[in-house]
DRENZASE-40112 format. One record per residue: residue number from 1; residue in one letter; chain; z negated, y, x of N, C-alpha, C, O in turn. Coordinates in steps of 0.001 Angstrom, whole numbers, plus 500000, padded with zeros to 6 digits. Layout:
# residues N
REC   resi   resn   chain     n.zz     n.yy     n.xx    ca.zz    ca.yy    ca.xx     c.zz     c.yy     c.xx     o.zz     o.yy     o.xx
REC    NUM      A       A        Z        Y        X        Z        Y        X        Z        Y        X        Z        Y        X
...
This chain:
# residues 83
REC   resi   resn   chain     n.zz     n.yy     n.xx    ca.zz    ca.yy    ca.xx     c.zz     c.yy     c.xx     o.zz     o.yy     o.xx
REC      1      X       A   329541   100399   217107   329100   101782   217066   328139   102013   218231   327311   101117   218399
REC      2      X       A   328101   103024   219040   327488   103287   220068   326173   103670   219388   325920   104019   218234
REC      3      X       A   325340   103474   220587   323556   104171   220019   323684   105594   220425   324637   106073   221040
REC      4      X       A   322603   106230   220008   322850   107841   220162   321256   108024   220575   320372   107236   220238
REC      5      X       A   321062   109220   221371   319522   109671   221955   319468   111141   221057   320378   111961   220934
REC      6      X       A   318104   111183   220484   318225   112433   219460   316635   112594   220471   315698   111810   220623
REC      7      X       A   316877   113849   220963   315798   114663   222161   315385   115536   220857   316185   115863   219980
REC      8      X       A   314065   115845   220873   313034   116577   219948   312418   117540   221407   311986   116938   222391
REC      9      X       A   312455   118775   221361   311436   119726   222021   310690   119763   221320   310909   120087   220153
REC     10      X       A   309504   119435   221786   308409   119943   220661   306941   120505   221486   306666   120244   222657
REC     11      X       A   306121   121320   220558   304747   121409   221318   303520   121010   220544   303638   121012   219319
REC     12      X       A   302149   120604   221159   301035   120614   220213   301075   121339   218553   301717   122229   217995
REC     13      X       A   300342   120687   218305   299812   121628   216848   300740   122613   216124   300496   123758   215743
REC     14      X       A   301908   121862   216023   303309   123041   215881   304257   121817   214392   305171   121001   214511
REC     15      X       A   303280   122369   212898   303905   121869   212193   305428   121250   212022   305638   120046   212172
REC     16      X       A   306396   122129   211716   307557   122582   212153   308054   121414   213173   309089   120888   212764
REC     17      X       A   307704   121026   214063   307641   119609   214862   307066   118127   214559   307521   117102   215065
REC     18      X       A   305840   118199   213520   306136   117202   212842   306909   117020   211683   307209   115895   211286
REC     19      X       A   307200   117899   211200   308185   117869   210288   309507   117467   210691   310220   116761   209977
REC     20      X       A   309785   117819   211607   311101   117397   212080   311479   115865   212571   312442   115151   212293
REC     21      X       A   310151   115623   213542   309717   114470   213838   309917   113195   212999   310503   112167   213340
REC     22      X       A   309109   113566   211444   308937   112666   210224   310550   112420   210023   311036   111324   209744
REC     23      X       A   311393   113799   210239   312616   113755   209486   313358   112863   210306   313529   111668   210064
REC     24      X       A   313784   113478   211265   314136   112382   212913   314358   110946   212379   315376   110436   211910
REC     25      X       A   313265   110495   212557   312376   108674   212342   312920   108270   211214   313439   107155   211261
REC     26      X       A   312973   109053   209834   313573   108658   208717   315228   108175   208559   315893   107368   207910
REC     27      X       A   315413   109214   209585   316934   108978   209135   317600   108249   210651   318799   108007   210791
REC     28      X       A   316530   107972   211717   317127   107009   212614   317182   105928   212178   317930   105165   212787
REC     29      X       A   316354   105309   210816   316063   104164   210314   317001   104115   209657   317783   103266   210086
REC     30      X       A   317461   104791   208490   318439   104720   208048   320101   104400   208355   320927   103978   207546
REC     31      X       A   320274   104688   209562   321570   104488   209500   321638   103306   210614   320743   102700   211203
REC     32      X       A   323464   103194   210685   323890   101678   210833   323570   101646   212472   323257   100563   212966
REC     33      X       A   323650   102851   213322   323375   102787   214815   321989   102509   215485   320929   102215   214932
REC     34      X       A   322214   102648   216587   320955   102470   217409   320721   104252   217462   321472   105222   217565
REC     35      X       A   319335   104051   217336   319056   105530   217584   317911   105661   218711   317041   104861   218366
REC     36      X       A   317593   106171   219657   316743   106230   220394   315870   107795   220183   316509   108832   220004
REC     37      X       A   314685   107782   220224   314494   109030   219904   313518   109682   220852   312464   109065   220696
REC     38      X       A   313326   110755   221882   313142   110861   223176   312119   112091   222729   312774   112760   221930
REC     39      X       A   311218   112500   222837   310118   113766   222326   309488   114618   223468   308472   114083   223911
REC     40      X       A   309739   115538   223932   309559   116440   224926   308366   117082   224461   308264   117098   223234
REC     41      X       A   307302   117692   225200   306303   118433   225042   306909   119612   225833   307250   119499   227010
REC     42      X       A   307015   120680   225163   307695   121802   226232   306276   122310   226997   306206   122584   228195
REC     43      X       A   305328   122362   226175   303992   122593   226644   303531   121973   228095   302581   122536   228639
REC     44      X       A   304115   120892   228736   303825   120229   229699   304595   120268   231382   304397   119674   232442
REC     45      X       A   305602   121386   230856   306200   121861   231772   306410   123036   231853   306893   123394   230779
REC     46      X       A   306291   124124   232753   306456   124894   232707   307589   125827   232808   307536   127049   232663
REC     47      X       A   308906   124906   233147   310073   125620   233243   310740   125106   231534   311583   125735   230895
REC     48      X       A   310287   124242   231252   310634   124004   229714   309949   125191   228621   310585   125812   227769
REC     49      X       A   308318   125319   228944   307765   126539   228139   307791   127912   228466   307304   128917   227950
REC     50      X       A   308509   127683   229488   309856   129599   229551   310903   129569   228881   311260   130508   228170
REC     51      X       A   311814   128023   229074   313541   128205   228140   312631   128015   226803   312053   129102   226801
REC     52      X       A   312265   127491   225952   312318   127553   224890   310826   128086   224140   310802   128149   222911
REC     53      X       A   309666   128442   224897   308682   129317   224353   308478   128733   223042   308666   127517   223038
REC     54      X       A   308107   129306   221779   308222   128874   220422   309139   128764   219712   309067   128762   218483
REC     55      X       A   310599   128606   220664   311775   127908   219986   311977   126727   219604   313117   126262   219621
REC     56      X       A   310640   125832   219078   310399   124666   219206   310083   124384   217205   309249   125047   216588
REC     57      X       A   310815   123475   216664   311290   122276   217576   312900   122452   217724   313672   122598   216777
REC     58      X       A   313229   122411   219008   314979   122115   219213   315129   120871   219123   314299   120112   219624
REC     59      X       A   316326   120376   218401   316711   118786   218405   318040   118586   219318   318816   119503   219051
REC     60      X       A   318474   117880   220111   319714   117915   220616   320207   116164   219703   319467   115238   219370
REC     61      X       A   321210   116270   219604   321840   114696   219655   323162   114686   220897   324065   115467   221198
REC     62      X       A   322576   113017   221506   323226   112624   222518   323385   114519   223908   324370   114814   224585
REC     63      X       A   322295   115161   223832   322372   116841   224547   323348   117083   224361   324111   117206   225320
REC     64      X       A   323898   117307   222789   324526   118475   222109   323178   119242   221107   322538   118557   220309
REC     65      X       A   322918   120659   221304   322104   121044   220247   322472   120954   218826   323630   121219   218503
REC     66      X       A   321798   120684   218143   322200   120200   216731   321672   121467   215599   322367   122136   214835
REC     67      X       A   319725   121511   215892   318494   121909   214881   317831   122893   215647   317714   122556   216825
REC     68      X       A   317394   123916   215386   316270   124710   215925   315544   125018   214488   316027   125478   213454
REC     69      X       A   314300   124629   214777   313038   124741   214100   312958   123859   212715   311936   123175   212659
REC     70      X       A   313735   123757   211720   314202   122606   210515   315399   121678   211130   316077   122092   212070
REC     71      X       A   315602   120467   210572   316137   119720   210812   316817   119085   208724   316391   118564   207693
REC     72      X       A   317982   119627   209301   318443   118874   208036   318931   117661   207814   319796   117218   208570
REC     73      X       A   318348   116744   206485   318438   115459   207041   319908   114909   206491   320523   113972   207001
REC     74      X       A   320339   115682   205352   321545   115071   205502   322620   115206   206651   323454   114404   207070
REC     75      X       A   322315   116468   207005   323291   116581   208502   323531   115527   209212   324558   114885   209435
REC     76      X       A   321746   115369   209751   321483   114676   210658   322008   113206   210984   322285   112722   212082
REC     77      X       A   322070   112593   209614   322598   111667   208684   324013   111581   209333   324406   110937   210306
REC     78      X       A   324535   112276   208641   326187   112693   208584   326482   112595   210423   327337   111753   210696
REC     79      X       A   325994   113204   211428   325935   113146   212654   325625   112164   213312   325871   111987   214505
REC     80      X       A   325053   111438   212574   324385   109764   213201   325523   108946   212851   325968   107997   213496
REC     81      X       A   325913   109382   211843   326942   108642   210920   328320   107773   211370   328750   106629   211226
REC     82      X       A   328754   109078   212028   329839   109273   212593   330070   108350   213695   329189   108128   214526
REC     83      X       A   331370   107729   213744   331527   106396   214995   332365   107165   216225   332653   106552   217254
């Protein structure tokens, strides 16, 4: 099974991003792949905190968008899942 990169946009002090975060980590552990998990501060760039402003948190897997703002974990699951 190939490993997969799950990209988190996220910014400071932006619940909603640790939440997603917590969710992320949980269910990279869980399943049978390699998961790498890559966390963007959109806050730290400025052509990132124009595309997505407080569209945060976006999740991509492998940069397909997956999540904007909740992250569902069985999805996420189910998407990791997959060979």
């Amino acid at each position: 099974m190939a490993a997969s990169t799950v990209t988190v946009y996220t910014r400071e002090n932006c619940h909603l991003c640790e939440e997603a975060l917590t969710t992320v980590r949980s269910v990279a552990e869980s399943v049978p792949r390699t998961v790498t998990i890559d966390v963007v501060n959109v806050d730290e760039r400025a052509d990132l905190r124009e595309e997505y402003g407080d569209r945060v948190p976006y999740v991509l897997v492998d940069g397909t968008p997956k999540f904007k703002y909740r992250v569902d974990e069985s999805e996420l699951r189910g998407v990791l899942s997959d060979p």
